[in-house]
PAMARVEX-315217 format. One record per residue (C-alpha): y, x negated, z. Coordinates in steps of 0.1 Angstrom, whole numbers, padded with zeros to 4 digits, always signed. Each point is the difference from the previous one (the first is absolute). Example, Ala and Ser with C-alpha at 12.3 -4.5 7.8 and 13.67 -1.06 7.14 Angstrom:
2
-0045-0123+0078;+0034-0014-0007;
//
This chain:
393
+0000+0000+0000;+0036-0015-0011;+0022-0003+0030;+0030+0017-0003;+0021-0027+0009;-0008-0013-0037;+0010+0032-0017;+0037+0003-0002;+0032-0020-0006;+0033+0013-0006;+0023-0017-0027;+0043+0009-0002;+0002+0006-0034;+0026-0025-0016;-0004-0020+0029;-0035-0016-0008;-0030+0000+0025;+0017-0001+0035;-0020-0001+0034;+0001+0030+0019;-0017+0007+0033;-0017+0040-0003;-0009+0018+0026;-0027+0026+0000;-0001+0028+0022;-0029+0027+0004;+0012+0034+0008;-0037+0003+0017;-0024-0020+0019;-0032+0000-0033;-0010-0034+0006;+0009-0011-0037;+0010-0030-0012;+0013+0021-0035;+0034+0016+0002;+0008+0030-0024;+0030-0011-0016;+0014+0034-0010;+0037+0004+0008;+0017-0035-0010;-0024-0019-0016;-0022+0016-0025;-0037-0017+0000;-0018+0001-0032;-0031+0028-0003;-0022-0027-0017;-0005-0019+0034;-0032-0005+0009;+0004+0015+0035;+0028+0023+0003;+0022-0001+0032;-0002+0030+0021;+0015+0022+0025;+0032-0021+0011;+0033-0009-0011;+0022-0031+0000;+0034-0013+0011;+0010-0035-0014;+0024-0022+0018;+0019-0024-0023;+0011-0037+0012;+0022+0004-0030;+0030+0021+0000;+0004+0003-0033;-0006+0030-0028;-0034+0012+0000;-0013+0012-0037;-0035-0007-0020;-0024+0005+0023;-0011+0034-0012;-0011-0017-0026;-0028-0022+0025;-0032+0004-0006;-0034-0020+0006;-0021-0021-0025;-0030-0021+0006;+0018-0027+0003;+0029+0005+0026;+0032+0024-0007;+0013+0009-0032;+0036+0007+0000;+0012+0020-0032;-0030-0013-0020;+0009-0033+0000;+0006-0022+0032;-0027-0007+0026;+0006-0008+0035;-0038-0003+0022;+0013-0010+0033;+0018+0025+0019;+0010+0001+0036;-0006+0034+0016;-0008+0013+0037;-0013+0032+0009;+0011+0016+0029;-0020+0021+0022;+0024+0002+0029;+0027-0006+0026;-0010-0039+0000;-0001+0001-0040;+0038+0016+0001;+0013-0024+0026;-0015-0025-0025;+0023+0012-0029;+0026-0002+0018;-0004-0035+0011;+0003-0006-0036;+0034+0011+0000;-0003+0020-0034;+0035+0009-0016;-0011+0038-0001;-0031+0021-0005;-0009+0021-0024;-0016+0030+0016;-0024+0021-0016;-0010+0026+0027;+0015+0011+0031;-0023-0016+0030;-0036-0012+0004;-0027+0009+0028;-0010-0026+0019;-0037-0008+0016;+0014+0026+0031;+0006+0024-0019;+0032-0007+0003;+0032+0009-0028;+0022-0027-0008;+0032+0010-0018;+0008-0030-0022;+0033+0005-0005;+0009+0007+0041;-0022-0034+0007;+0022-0020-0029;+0029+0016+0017;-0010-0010+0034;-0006-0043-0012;+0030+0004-0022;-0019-0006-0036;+0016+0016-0031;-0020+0026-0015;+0007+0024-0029;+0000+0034+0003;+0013+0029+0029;-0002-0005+0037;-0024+0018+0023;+0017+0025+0012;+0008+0014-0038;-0035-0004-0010;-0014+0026+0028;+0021+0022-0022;-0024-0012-0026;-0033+0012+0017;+0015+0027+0017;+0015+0031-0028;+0011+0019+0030;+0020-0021+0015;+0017-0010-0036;+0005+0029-0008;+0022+0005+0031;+0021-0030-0005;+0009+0009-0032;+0009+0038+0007;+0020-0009+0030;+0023-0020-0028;+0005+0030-0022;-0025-0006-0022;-0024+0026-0015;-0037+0001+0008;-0024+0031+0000;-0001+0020+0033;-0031-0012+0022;-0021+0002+0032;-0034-0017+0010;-0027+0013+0006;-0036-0003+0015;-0037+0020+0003;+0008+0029+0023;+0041-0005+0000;+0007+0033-0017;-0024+0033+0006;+0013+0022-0030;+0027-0002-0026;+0027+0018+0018;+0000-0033+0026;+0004-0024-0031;+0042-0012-0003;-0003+0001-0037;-0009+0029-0023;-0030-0009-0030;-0003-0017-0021;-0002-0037+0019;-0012-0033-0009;-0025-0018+0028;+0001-0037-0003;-0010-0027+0030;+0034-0012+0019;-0013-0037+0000;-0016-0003-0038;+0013-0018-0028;-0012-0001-0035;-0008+0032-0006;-0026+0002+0026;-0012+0035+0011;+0022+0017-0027;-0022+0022-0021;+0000+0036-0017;-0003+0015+0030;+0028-0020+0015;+0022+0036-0011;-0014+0029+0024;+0013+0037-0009;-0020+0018+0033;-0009-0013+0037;-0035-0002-0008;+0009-0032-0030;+0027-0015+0031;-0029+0005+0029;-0023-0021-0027;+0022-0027-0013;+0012-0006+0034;-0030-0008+0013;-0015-0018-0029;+0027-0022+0000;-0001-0004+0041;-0035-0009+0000;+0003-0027-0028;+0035-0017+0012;-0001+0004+0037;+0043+0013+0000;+0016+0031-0003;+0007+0016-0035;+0033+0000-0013;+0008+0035-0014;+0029+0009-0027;+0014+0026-0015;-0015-0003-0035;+0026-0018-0031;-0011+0013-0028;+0021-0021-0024;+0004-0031-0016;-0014-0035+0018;+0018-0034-0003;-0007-0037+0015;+0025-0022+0006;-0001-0036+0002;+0030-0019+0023;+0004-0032-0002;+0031-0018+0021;+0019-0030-0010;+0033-0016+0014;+0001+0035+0024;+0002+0022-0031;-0030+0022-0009;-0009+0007-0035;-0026+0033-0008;-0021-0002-0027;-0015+0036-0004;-0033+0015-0014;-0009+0037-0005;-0036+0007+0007;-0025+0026-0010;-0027+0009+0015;-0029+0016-0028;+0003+0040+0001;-0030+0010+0017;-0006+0038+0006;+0040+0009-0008;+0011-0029+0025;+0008-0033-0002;-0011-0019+0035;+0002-0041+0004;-0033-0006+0012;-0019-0032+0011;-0022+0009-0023;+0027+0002-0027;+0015-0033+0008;-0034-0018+0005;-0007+0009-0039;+0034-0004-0009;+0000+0036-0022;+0037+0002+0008;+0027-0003-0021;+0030-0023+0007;+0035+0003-0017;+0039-0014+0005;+0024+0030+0006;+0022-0003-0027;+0026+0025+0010;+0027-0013+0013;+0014+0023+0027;-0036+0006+0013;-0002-0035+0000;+0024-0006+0025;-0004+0027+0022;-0038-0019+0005;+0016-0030+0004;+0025+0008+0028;-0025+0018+0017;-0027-0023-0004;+0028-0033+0014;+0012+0023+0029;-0036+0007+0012;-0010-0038-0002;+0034-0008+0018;-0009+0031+0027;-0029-0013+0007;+0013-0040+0006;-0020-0014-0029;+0009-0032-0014;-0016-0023-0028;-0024+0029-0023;-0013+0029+0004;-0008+0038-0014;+0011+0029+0006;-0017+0032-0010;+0019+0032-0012;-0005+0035-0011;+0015+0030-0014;+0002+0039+0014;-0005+0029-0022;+0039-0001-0007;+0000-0034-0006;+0017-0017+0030;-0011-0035+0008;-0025-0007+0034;-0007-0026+0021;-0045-0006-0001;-0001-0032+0016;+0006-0042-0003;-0027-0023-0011;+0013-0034+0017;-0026-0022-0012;-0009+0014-0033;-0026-0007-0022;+0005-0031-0025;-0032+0007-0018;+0011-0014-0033;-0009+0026-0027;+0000+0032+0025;+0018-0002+0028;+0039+0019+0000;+0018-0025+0011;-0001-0026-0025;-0009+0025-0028;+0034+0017+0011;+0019-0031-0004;-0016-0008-0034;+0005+0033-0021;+0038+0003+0016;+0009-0034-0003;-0026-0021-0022;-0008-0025+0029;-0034-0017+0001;-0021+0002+0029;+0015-0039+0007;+0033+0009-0001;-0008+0031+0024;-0013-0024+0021;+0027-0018+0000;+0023+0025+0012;-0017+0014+0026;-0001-0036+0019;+0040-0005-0006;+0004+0016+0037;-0018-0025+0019;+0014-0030-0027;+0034+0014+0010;-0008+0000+0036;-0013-0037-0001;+0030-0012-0017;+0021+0015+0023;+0016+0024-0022;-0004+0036+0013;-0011-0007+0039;-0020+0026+0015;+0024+0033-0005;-0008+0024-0026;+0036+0016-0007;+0005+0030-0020;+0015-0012-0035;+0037+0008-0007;+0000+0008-0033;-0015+0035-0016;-0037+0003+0004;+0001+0015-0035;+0013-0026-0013;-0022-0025+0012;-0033+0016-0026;+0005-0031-0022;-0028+0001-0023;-0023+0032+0018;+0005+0023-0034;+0011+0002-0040;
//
């Protein structure tokens, strides 16, 4: 079996084959020496054995531009980088721990590139990365702990974001046994079910939209016994579904927005897991130019709401009249090259290559390291709507 520290090497394009110290950190305890490369660095489906079930964060020794290393991917031989240039010995630590992370930061790393929100120790215990970078004063890229909760938890986003003005569908929680009959329920039918600390689509189905008490009694508790938290119930949007990714430079925020739609099945259309698993949705800029805006404000307000800094996605969603809602932020998106919204956003608004998305969403924690932007996240002066740069034709 190949040891994984002689898999990987990371080149800055235009800048040759530099050093870089990577750090690899399981979001589980499996035991395995493989790491599934699946948000920042792309590994190649024709390995021999392919990583599974954890993610990565990479810290640089390098402050410079990171771009090219989507393109990685392994030979027989060592790493091939764009086809061309191989590099076989590569310095990499996995880290399975507390010890591991004290490690890292005895490194001194000018910032981390994080590509999940915390890891479980041998205890059974929940580090949150970016509150334990925080806490030994290492750079990292991304939001703070405190926003990301907002992440896990729809709820409590949702609540931010209304008590700053901005629309979201009316809501409650619920668990098995909450509610007796209809006449107890604070909403009227039809609602949509979903799991208050899922991402990805996860527990969203057809009969996510319940029209009686018998379908909410049902969904409620298929959803209890499967994710262990209570089910965040909405009035039901009926209309149009957009993405939108954010992505901060120099304090100013810049939207680049998708509209997406979910296949029409039985007279509805409902973004599954199981629709973006197979990818049968379809994708498109917003080209006009008013609506456009209106997406963009709304989607920059929420991200400012809810502290973001660096990247992230916010999701958003139409009533039957048309008014624009508040679903919920995606604060460490996908960066499945190919399939995932956020760099698939950025691409069809704005023509950037996954390298140059990669790029971008780094020049927070480049900025920070320089010294140019601190640690504040101030609102931007200048007009949100003008800010869209390149999001739409």
């Amino acid at each position: 079996m190949t040891d994984v520290k002689q898999l990987l090497e990371i080149m800055l394009k235009n800048k040759g084959a530099l050093e870089m110290d990577i750090e690899l950190l399981p979001k589980s305890e499996s035991g395995s020496e493989y790491i599934n490369i699946k948000s920042y660095v792309p590994w190649a489906e024709k390995h021999k054995n392919p990583p599974k079930g954890e993610d990565i964060i990479i810290v640089l020794k390098q402050s410079d531009i990171i771009a090219g290393y989507s393109l990685l991917h392994h030979n027989s031989d060592g790493i091939c980088l764009g086809g061309k240039i191989e590099y076989p010995n590569i310095k990499l630590t996995t880290c399975n721990g507390l010890i591991d992370l004290q490690n890292v930061v005895g490194r001194n790393p000018n910032f981390v590139i994080l590509a999940d929100k915390h890891i479980l120790i041998n205890s059974g215990q929940k580090i949150w990365l970016s509150e334990f970078f925080d806490h030994t004063n290492v750079n990292y890229t991304g939001s703070k702990k405190n926003t990301l909760q907002y992440d896990l938890d729809k709820t409590i986003a949702k609540e931010i974001v209304a008590s700053k003005g901005i629309a979201t569908a009316d809501f409650f929680t619920a668990s098995p046994d909450d509610y007796k009959n209809s006449q107890e329920l604070p909403l009227p039918f039809p609602l949509f079910l979903k799991p208050t600390h899922a991402a990805n689509g996860n527990g969203i189905d057809t009969n996510s939209l319940v029209h009686d008490f018998n379908q909410f009694q049902t969904k409620v508790m298929s959803l209890n016994n499967k994710y262990h938290c209570p089910v965040l119930v909405e009035a039901y949007l009926d209309g149009r579904e957009f993405t939108v990714a954010i992505i901060e430079k120099n304090n100013v925020l810049t939207a680049f927005v998708l509209e997406v739609a979910a296949p029409m099945e039985n007279g509805i259309r409902i973004l599954s897991k199981n629709v973006k698993t197979n990818n049968t949705e379809i994708v498109s800029s917003v080209t006009n130019k008013i609506l456009l805006s209106e997406i963009s404000t709304i989607a920059k307000n929420c991200f400012r709401a809810l502290g973001a800094r660096d990247f992230g996605r916010i999701d958003i969603k139409m009533d039957c009249l048309g008014h624009c809602n508040f679903i919920e932020a995606n604060l460490t998106p996908g960066m499945n090259k190919g399939s995932s919204y956020f760099p698939r956003a950025c691409e069809i608004n704005a023509k950037l290559t996954y390298d140059n998305v990669v790029n971008l969403i780094i020049q927070g924690a480049l900025e920070r390291e320089n010294g140019k932007s601190g640690n504040q996240d101030p609102v931007p002066k200048s007009d949100p709507r003008k800010d869209i740069g390149r999001t739409g034709r």
